[in-house]
C-alpha positions as CSV (number, residue, x, y, z in Angstrom):
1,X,-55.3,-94.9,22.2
2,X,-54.6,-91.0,21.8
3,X,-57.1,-91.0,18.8
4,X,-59.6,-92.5,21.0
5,X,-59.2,-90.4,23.2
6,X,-59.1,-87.4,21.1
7,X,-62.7,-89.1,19.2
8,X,-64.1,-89.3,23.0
9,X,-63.5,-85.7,23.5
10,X,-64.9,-84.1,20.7
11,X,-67.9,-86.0,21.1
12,X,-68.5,-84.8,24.6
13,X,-68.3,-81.0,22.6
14,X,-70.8,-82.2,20.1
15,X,-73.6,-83.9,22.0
16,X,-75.2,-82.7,24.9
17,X,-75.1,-86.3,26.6
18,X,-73.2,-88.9,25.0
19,X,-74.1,-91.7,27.5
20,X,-76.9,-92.5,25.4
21,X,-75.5,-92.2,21.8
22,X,-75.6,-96.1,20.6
23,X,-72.4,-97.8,20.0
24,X,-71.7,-100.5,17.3
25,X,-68.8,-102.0,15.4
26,X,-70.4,-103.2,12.6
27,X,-74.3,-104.0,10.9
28,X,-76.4,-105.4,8.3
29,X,-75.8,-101.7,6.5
30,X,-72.3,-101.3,5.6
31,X,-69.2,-103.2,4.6
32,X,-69.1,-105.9,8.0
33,X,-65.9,-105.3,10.1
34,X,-64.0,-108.8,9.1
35,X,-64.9,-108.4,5.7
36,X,-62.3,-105.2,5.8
37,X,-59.7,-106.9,8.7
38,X,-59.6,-110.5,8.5
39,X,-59.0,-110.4,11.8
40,X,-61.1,-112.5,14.8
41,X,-58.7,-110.9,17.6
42,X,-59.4,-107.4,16.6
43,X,-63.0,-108.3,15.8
44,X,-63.4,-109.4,19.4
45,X,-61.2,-106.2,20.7
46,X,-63.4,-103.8,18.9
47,X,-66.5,-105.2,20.6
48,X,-65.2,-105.2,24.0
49,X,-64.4,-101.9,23.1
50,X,-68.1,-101.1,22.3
51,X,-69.2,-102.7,25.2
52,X,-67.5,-100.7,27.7
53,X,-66.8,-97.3,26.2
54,X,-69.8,-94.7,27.1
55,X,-73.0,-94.9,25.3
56,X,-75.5,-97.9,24.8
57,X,-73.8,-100.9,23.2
58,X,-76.0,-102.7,20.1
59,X,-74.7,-105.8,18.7
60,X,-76.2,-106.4,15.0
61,X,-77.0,-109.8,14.6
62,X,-73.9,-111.9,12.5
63,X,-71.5,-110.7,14.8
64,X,-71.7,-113.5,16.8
65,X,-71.3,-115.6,13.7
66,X,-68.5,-113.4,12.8
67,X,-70.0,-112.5,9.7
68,X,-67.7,-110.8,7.1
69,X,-70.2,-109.6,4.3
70,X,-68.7,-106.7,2.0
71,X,-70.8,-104.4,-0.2
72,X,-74.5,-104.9,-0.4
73,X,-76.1,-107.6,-0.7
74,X,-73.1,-109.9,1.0
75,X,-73.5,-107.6,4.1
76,X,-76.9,-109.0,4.6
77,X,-76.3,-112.4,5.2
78,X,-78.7,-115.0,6.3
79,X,-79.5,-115.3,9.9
80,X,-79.1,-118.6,10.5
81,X,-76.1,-120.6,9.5
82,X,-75.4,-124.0,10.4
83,X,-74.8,-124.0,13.8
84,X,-73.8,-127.4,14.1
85,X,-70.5,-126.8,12.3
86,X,-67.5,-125.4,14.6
87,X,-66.5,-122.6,12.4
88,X,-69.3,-120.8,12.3
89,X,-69.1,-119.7,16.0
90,X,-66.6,-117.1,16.4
């Protein structure tokens, strides 16, 4: 918690308003979160995090799939999976 709130501070030095920098845990650009912590519970932790920090939350879509795509191309996964399996909500 210190080095978010140490990240939070230098970022109200650096930008002039950080309410509407963008916040996002992951996207379709770079390594996916779970694909470097196998971890759902974080996963979910780190959004709620995004969601209620300062700044405009964005959720890329495959988060909600809990898509865990590495180097490009897997970080680019297909949009729809088969929803009517359980494990592919997260």
């Amino acid at each position: 918690m210190h080095e978010i709130s140490k990240m939070l501070k230098k970022e109200k030095l650096k930008f002039r308003d950080v309410d509407i920098l963008g916040v996002f845990v992951d996207n379709h650009d770079l390594k996916r979160f779970l694909s470097m912590h196998d971890d759902v519970t974080m996963f979910k932790s780190a959004l709620i995090f995004s969601f209620t920090t300062r700044g405009i939350p964005f959720m890329y879509q495959g988060g909600e799939f809990g898509y865990n795509g590495g180097d490009d191309p897997k970080n680019r996964e297909y949009m729809w999976k088969d929803l009517s399996q359980p494990e592919n909500h997260i």
